[in-house]
PyMOL Python script that loads the backbone (N, CA, C, O; Angstrom):
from pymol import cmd

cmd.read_pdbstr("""\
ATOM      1  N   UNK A   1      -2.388  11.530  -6.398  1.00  0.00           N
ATOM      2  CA  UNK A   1      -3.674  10.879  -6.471  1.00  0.00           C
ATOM      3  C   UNK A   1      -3.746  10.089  -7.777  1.00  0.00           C
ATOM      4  O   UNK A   1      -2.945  10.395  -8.660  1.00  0.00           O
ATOM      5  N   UNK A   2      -4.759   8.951  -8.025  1.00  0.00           N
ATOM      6  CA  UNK A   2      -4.687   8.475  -8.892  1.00  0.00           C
ATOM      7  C   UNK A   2      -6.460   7.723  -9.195  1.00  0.00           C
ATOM      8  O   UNK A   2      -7.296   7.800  -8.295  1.00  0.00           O
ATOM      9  N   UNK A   3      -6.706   7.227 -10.185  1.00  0.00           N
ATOM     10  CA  UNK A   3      -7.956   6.881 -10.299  1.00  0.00           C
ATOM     11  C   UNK A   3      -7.985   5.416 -10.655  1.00  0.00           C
ATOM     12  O   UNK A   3      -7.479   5.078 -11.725  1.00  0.00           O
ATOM     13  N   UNK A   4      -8.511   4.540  -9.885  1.00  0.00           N
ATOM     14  CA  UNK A   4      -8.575   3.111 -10.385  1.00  0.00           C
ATOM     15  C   UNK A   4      -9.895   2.736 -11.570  1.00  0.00           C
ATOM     16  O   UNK A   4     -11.117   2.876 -11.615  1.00  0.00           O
ATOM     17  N   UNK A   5      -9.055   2.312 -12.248  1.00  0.00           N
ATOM     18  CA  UNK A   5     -10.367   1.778 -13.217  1.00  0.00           C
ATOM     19  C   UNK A   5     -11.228   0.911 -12.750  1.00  0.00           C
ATOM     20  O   UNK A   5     -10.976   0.409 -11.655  1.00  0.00           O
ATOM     21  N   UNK A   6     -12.542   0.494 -13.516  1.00  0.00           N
ATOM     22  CA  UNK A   6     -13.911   0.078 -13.165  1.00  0.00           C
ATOM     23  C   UNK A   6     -12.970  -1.670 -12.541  1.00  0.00           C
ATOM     24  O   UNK A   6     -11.919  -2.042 -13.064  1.00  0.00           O
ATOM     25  N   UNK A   7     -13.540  -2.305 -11.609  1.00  0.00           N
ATOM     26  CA  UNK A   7     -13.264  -3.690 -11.458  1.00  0.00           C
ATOM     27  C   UNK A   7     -11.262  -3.629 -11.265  1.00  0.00           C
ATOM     28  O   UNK A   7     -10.499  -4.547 -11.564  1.00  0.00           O
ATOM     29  N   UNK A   8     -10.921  -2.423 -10.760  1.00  0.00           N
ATOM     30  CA  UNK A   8      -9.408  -2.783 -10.274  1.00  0.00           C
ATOM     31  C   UNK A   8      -9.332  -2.495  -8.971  1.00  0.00           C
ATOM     32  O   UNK A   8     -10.111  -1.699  -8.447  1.00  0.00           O
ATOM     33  N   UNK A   9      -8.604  -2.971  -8.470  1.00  0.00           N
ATOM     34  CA  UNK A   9      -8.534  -2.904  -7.019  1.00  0.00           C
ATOM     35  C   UNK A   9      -7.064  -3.323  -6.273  1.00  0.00           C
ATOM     36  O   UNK A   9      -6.532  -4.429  -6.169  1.00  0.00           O
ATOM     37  N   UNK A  10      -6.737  -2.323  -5.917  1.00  0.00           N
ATOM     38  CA  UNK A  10      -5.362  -2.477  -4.578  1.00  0.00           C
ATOM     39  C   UNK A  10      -5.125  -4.096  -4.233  1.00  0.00           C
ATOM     40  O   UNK A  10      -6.180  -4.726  -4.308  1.00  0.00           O
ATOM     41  N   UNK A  11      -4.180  -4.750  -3.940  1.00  0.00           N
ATOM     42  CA  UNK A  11      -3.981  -6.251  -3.993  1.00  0.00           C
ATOM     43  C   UNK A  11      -2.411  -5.893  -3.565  1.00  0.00           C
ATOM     44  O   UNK A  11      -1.910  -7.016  -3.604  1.00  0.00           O
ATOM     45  N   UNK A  12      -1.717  -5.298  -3.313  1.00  0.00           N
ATOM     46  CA  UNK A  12      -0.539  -4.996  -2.890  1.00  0.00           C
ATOM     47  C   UNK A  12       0.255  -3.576  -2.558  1.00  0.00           C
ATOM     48  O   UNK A  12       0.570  -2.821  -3.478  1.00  0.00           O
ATOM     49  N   UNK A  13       0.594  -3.231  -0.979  1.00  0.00           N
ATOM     50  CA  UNK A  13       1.438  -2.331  -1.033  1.00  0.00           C
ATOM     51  C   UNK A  13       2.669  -2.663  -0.336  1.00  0.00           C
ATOM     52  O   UNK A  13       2.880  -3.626   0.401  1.00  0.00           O
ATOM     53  N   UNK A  14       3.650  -1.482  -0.767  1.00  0.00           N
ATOM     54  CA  UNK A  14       4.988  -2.366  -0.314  1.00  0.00           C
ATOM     55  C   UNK A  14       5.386  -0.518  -0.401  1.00  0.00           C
ATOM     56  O   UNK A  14       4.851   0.406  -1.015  1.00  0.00           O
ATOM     57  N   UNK A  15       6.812  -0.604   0.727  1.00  0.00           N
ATOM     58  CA  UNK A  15       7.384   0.565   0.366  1.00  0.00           C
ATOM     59  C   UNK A  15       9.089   0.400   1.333  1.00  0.00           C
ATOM     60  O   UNK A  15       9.847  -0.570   1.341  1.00  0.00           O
ATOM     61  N   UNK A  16       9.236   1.725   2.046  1.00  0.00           N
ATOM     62  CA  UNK A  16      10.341   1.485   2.477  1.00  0.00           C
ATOM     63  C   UNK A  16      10.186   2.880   3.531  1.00  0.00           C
ATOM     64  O   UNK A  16       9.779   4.024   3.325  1.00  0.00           O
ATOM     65  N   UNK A  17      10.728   2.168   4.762  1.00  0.00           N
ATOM     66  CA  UNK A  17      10.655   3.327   6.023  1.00  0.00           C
ATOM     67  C   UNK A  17      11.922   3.141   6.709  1.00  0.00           C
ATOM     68  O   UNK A  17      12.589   2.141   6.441  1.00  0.00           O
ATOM     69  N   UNK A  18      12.437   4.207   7.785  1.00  0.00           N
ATOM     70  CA  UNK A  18      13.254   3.864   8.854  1.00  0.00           C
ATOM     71  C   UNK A  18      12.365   4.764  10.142  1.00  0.00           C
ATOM     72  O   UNK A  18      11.217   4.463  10.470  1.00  0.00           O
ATOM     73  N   UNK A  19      12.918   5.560  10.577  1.00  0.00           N
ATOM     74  CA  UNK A  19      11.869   6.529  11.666  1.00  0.00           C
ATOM     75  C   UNK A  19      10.694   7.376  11.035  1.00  0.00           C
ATOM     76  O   UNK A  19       9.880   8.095  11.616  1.00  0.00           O
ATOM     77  N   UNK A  20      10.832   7.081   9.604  1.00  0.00           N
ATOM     78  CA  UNK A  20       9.418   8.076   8.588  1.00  0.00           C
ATOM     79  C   UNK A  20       9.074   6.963   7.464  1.00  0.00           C
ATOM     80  O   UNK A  20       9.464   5.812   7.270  1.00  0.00           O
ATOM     81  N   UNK A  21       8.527   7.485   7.073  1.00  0.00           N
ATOM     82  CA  UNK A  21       7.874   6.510   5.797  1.00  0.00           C
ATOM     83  C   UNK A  21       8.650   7.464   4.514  1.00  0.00           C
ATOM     84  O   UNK A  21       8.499   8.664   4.285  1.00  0.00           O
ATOM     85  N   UNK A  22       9.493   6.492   3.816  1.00  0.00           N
ATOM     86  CA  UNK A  22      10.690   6.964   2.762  1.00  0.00           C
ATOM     87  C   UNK A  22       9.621   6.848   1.443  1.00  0.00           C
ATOM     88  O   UNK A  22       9.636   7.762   0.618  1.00  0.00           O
ATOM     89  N   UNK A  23       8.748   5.765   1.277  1.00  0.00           N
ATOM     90  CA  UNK A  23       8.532   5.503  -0.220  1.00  0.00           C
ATOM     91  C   UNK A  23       7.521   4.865   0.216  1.00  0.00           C
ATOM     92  O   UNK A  23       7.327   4.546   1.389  1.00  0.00           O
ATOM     93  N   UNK A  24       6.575   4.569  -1.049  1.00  0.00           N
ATOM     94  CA  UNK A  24       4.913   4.062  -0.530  1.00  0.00           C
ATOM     95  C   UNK A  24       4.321   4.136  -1.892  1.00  0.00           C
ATOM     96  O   UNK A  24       3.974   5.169  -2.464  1.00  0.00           O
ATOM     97  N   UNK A  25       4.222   2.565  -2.477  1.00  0.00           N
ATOM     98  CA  UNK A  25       3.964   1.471  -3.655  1.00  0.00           C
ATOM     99  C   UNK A  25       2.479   0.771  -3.392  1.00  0.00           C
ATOM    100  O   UNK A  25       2.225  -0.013  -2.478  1.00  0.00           O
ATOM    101  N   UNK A  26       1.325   1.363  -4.674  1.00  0.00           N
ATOM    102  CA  UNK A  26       0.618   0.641  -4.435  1.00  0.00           C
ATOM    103  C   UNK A  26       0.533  -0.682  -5.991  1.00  0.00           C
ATOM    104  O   UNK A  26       0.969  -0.401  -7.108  1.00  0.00           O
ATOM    105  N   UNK A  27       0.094  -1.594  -5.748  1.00  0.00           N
ATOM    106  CA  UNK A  27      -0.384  -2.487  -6.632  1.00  0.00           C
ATOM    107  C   UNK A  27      -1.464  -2.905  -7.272  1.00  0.00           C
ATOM    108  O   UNK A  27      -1.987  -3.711  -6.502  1.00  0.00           O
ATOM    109  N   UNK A  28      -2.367  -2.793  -8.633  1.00  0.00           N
ATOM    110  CA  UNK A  28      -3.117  -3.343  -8.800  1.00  0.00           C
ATOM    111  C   UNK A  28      -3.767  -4.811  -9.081  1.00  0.00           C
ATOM    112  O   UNK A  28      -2.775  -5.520  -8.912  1.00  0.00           O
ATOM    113  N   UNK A  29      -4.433  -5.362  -9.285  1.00  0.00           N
ATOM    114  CA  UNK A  29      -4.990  -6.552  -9.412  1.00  0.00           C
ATOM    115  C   UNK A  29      -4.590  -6.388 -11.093  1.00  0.00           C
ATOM    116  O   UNK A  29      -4.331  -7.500 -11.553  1.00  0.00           O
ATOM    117  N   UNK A  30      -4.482  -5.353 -12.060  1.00  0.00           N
ATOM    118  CA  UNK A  30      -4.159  -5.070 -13.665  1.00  0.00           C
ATOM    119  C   UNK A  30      -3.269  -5.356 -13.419  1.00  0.00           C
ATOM    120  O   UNK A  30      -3.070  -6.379 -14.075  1.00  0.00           O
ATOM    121  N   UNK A  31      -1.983  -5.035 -12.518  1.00  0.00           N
ATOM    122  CA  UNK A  31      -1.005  -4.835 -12.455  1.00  0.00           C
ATOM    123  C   UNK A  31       0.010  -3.356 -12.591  1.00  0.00           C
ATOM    124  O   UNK A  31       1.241  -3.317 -12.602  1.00  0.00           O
ATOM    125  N   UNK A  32      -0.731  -2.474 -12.665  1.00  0.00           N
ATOM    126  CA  UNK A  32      -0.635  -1.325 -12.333  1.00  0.00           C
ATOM    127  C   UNK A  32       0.195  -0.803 -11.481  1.00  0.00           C
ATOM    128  O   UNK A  32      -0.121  -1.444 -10.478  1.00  0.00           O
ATOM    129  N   UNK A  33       1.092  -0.051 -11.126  1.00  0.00           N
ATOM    130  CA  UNK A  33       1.489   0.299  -9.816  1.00  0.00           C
ATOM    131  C   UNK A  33       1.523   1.856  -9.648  1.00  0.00           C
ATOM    132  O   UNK A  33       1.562   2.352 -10.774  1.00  0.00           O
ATOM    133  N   UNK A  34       1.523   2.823  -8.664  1.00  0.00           N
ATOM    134  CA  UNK A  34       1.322   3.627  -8.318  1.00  0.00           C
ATOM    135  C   UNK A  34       2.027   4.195  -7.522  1.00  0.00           C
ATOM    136  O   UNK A  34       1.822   3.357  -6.644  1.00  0.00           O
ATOM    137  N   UNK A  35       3.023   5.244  -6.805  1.00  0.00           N
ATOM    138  CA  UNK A  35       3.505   5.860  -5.766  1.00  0.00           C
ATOM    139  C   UNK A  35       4.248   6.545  -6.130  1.00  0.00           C
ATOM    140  O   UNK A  35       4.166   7.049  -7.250  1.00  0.00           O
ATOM    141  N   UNK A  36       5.607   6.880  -4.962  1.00  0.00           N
ATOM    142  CA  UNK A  36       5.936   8.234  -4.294  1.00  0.00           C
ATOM    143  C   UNK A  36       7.044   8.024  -3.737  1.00  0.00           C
ATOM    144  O   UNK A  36       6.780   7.056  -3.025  1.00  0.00           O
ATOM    145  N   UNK A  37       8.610   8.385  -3.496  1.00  0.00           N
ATOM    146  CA  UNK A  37       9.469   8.419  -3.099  1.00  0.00           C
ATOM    147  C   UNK A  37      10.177   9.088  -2.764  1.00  0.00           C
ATOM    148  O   UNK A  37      10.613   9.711  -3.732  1.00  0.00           O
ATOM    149  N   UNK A  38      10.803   9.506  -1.506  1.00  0.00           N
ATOM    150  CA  UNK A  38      11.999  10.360  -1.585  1.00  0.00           C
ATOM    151  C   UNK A  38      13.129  10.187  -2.035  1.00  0.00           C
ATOM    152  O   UNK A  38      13.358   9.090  -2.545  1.00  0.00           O
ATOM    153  N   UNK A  39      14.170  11.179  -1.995  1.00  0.00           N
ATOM    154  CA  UNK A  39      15.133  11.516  -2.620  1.00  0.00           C
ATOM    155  C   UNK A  39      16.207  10.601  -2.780  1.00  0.00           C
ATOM    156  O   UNK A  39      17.114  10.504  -3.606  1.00  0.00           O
ATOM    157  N   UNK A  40      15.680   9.592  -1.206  1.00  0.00           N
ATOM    158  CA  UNK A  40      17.091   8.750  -1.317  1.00  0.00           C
ATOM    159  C   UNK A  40      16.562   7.300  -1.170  1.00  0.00           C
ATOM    160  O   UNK A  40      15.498   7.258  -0.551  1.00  0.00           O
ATOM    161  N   UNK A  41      16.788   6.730  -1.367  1.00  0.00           N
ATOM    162  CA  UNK A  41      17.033   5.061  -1.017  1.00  0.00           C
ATOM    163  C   UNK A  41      16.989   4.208   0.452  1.00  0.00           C
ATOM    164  O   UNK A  41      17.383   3.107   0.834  1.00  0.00           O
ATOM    165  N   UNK A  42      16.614   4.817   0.766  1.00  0.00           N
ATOM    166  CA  UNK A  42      16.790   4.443   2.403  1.00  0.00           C
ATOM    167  C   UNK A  42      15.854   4.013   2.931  1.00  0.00           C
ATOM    168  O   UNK A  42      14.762   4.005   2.363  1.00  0.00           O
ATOM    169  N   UNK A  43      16.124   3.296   4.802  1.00  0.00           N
ATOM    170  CA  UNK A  43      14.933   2.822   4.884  1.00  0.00           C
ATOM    171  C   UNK A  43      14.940   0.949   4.689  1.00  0.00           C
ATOM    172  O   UNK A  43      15.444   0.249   3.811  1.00  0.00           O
ATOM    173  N   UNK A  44      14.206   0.615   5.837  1.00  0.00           N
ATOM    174  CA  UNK A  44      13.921  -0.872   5.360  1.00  0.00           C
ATOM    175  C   UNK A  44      13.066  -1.430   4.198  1.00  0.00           C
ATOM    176  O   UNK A  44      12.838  -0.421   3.531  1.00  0.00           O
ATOM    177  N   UNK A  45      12.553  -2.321   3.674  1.00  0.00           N
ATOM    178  CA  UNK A  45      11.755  -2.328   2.489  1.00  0.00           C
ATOM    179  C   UNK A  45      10.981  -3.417   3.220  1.00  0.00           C
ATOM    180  O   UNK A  45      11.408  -4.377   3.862  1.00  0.00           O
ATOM    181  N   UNK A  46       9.511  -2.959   2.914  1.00  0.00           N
ATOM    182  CA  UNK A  46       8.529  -3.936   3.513  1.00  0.00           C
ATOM    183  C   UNK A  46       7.387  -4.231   2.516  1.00  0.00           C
ATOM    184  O   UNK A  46       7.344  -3.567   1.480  1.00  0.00           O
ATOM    185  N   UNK A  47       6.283  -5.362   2.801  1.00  0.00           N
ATOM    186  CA  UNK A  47       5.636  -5.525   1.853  1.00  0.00           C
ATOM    187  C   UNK A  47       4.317  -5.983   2.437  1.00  0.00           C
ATOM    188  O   UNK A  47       4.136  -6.702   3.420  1.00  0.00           O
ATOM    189  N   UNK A  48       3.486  -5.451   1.677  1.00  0.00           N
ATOM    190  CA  UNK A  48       2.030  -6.511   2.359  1.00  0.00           C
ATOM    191  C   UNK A  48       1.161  -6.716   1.594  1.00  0.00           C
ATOM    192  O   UNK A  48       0.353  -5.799   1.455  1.00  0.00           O
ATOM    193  N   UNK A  49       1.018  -7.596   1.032  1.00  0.00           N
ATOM    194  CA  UNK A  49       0.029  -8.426  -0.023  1.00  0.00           C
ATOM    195  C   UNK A  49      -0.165  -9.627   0.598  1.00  0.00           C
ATOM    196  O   UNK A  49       0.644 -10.551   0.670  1.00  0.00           O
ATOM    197  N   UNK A  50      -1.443  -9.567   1.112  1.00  0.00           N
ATOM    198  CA  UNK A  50      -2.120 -11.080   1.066  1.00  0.00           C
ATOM    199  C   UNK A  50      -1.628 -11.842   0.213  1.00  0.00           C
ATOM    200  O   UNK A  50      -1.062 -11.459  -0.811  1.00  0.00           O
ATOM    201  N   UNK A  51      -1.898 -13.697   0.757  1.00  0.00           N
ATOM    202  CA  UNK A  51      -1.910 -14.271  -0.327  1.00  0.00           C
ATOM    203  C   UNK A  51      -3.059 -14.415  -1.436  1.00  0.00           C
ATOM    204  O   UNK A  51      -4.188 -14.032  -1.130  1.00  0.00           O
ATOM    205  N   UNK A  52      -2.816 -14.967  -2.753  1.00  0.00           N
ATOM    206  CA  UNK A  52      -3.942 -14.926  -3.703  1.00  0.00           C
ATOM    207  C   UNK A  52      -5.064 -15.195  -3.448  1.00  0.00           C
ATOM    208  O   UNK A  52      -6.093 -14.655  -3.852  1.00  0.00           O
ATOM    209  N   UNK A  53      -4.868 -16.423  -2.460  1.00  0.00           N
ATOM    210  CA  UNK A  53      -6.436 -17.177  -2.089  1.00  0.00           C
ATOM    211  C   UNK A  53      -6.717 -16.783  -1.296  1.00  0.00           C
ATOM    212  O   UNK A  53      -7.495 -17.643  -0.885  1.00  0.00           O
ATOM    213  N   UNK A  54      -6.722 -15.965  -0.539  1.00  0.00           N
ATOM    214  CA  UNK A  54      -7.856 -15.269   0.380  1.00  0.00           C
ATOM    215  C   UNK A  54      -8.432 -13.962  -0.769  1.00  0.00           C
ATOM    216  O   UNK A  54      -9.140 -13.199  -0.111  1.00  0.00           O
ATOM    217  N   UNK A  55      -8.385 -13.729  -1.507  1.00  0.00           N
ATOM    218  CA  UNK A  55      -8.940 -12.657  -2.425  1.00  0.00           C
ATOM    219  C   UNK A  55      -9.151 -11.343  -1.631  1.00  0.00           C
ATOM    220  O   UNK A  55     -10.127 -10.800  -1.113  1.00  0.00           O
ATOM    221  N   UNK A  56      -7.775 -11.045  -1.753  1.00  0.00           N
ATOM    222  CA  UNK A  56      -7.775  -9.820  -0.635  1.00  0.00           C
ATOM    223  C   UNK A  56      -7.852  -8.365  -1.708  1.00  0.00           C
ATOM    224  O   UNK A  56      -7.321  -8.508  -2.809  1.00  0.00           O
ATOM    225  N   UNK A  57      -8.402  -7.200  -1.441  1.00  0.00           N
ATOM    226  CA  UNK A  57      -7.936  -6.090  -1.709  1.00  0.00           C
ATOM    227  C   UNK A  57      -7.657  -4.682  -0.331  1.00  0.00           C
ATOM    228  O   UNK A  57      -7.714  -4.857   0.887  1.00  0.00           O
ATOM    229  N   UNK A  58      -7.569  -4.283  -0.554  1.00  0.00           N
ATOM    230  CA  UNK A  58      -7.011  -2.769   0.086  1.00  0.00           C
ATOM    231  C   UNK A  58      -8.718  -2.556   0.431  1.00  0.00           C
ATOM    232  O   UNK A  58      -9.528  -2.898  -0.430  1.00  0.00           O
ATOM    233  N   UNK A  59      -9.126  -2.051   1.563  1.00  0.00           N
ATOM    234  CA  UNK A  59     -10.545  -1.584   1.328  1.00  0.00           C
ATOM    235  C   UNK A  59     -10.095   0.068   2.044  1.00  0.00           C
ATOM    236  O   UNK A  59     -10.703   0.949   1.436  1.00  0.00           O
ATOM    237  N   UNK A  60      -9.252   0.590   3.091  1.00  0.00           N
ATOM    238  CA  UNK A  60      -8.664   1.498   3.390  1.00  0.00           C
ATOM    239  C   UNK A  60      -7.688   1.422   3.866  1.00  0.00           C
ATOM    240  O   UNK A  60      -7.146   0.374   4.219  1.00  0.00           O
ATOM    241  N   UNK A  61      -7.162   2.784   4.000  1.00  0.00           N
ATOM    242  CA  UNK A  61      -6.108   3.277   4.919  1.00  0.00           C
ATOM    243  C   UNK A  61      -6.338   4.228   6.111  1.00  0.00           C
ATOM    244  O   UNK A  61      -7.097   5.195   6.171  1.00  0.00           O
ATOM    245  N   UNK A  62      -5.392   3.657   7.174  1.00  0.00           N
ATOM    246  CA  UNK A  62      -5.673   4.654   8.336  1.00  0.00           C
ATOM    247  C   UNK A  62      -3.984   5.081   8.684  1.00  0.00           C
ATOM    248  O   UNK A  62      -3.152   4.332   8.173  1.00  0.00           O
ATOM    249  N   UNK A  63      -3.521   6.112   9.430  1.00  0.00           N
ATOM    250  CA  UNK A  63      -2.523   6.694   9.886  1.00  0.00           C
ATOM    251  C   UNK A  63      -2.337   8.104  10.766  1.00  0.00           C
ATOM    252  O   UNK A  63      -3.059   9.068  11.021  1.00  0.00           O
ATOM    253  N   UNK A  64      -0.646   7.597  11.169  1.00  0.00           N
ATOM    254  CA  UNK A  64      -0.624   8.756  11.964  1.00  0.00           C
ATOM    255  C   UNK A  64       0.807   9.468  11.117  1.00  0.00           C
ATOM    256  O   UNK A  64       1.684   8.888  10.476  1.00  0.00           O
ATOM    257  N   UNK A  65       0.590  11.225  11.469  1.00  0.00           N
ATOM    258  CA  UNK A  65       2.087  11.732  11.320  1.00  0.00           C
ATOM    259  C   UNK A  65       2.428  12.342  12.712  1.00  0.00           C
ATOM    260  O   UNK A  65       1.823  12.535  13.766  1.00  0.00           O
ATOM    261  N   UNK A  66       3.847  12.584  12.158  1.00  0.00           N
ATOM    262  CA  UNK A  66       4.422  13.512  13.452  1.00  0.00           C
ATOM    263  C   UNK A  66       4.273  14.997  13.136  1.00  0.00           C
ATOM    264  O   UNK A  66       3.310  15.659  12.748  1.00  0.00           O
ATOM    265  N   UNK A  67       5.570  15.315  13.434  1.00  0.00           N
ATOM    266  CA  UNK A  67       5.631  16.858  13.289  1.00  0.00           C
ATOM    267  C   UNK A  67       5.437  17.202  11.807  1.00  0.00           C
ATOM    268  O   UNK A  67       4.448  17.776  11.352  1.00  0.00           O
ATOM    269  N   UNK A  68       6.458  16.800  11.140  1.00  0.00           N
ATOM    270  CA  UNK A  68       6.385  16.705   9.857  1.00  0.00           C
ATOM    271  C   UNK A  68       6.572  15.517   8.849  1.00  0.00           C
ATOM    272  O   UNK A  68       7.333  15.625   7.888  1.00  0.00           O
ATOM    273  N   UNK A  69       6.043  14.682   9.034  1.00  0.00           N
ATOM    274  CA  UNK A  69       6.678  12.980   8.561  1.00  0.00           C
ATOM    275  C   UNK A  69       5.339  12.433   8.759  1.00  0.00           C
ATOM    276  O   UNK A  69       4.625  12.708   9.724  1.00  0.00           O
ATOM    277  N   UNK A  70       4.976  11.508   7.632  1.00  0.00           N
ATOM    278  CA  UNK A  70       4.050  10.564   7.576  1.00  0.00           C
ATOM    279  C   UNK A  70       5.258   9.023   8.881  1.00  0.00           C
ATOM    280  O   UNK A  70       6.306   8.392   8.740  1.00  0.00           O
ATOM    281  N   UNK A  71       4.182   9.157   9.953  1.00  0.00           N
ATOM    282  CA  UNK A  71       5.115   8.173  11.062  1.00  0.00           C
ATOM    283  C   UNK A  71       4.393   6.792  11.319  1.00  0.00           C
ATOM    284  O   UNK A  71       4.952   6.038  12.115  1.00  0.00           O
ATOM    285  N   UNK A  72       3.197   6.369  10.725  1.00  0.00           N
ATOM    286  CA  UNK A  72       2.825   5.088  10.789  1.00  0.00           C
ATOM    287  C   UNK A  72       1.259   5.068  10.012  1.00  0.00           C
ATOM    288  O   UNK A  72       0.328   5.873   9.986  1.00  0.00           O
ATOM    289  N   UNK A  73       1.459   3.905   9.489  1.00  0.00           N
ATOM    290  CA  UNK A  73       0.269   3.584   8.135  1.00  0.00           C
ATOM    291  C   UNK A  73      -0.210   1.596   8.902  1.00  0.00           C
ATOM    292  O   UNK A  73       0.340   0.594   9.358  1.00  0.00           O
ATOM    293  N   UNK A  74      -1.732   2.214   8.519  1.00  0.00           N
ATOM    294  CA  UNK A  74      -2.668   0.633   8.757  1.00  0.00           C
ATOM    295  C   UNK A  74      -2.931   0.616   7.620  1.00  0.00           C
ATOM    296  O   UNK A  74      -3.236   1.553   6.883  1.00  0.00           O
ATOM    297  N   UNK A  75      -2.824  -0.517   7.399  1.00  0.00           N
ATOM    298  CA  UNK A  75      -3.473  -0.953   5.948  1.00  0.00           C
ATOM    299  C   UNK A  75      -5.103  -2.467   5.959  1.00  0.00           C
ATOM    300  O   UNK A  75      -4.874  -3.671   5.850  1.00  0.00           O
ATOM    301  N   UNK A  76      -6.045  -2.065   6.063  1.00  0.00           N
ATOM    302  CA  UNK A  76      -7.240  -2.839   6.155  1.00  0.00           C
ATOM    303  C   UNK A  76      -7.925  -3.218   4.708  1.00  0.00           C
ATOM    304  O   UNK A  76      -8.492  -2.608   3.802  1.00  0.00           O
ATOM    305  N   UNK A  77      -7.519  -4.686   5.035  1.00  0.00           N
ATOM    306  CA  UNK A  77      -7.787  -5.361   3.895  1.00  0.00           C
ATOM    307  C   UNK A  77      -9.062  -5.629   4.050  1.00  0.00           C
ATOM    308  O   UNK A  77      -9.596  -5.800   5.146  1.00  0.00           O
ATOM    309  N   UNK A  78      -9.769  -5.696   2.685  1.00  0.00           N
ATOM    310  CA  UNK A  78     -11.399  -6.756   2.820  1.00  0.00           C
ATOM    311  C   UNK A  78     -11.150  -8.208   2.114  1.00  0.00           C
ATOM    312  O   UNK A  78     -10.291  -8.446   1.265  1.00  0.00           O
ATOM    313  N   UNK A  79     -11.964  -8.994   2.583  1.00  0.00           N
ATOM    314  CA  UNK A  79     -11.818 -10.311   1.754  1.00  0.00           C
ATOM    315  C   UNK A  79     -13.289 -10.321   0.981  1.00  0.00           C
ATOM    316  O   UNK A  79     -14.216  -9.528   1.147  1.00  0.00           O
ATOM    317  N   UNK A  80     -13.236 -11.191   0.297  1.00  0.00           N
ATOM    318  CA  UNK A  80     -14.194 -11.681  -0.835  1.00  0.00           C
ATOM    319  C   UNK A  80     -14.487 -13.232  -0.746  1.00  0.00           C
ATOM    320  O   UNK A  80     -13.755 -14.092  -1.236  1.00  0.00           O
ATOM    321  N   UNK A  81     -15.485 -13.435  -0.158  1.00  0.00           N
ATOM    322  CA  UNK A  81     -15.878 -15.158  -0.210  1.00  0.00           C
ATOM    323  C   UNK A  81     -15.958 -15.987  -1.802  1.00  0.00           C
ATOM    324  O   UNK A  81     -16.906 -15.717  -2.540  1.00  0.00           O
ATOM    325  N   UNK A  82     -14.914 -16.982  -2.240  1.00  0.00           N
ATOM    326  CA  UNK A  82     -15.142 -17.428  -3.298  1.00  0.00           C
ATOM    327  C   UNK A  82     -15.973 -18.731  -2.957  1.00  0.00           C
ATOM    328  O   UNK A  82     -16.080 -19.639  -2.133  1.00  0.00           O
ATOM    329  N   UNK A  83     -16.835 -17.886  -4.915  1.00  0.00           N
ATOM    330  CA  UNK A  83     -17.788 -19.165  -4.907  1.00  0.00           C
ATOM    331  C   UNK A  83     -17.449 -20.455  -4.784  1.00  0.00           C
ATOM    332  O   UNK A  83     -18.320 -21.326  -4.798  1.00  0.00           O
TER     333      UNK A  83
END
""", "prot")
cmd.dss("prot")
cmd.show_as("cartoon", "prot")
cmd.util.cbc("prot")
cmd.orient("prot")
């Protein structure tokens, strides 16, 4: 777990899966990063950050596991209308 400071906000996650979720990277708008990995290296490497100009952050997460394995992650962005 971790605590975001006042005015930071999620703007990128990225990690690495094959049939489970291996590793799981979050990003701040500070630049901050945050996560969790297993033991090995494995796994495809994926990424999802909006681009800049839609002023995206993370607003939640939704998912499923299996038996024992985190087996699929949504990631729901919010946007921000610039002035």
């Amino acid at each position: 777990m971790f605590d975001l400071q006042p005015d930071e906000e999620i703007v990128s996650v990225y990690g690495r899966s094959s049939y489970r979720m291996n590793a799981l990277w979050f990003e701040t708008n500070q630049g901050r990063v945050y996560g969790l990995a297993g033991g090995r290296d494995e796994g495809n490497f994926w990424s999802a950050d909006p681009p800049t100009a839609l002023n995206a952050h993370l607003g939640y997460i939704s998912g499923y596991q299996g038996a024992s394995n985190l087996n699929g992650l949504t990631l729901h962005w919010q946007y921000t209308e610039l002035a």
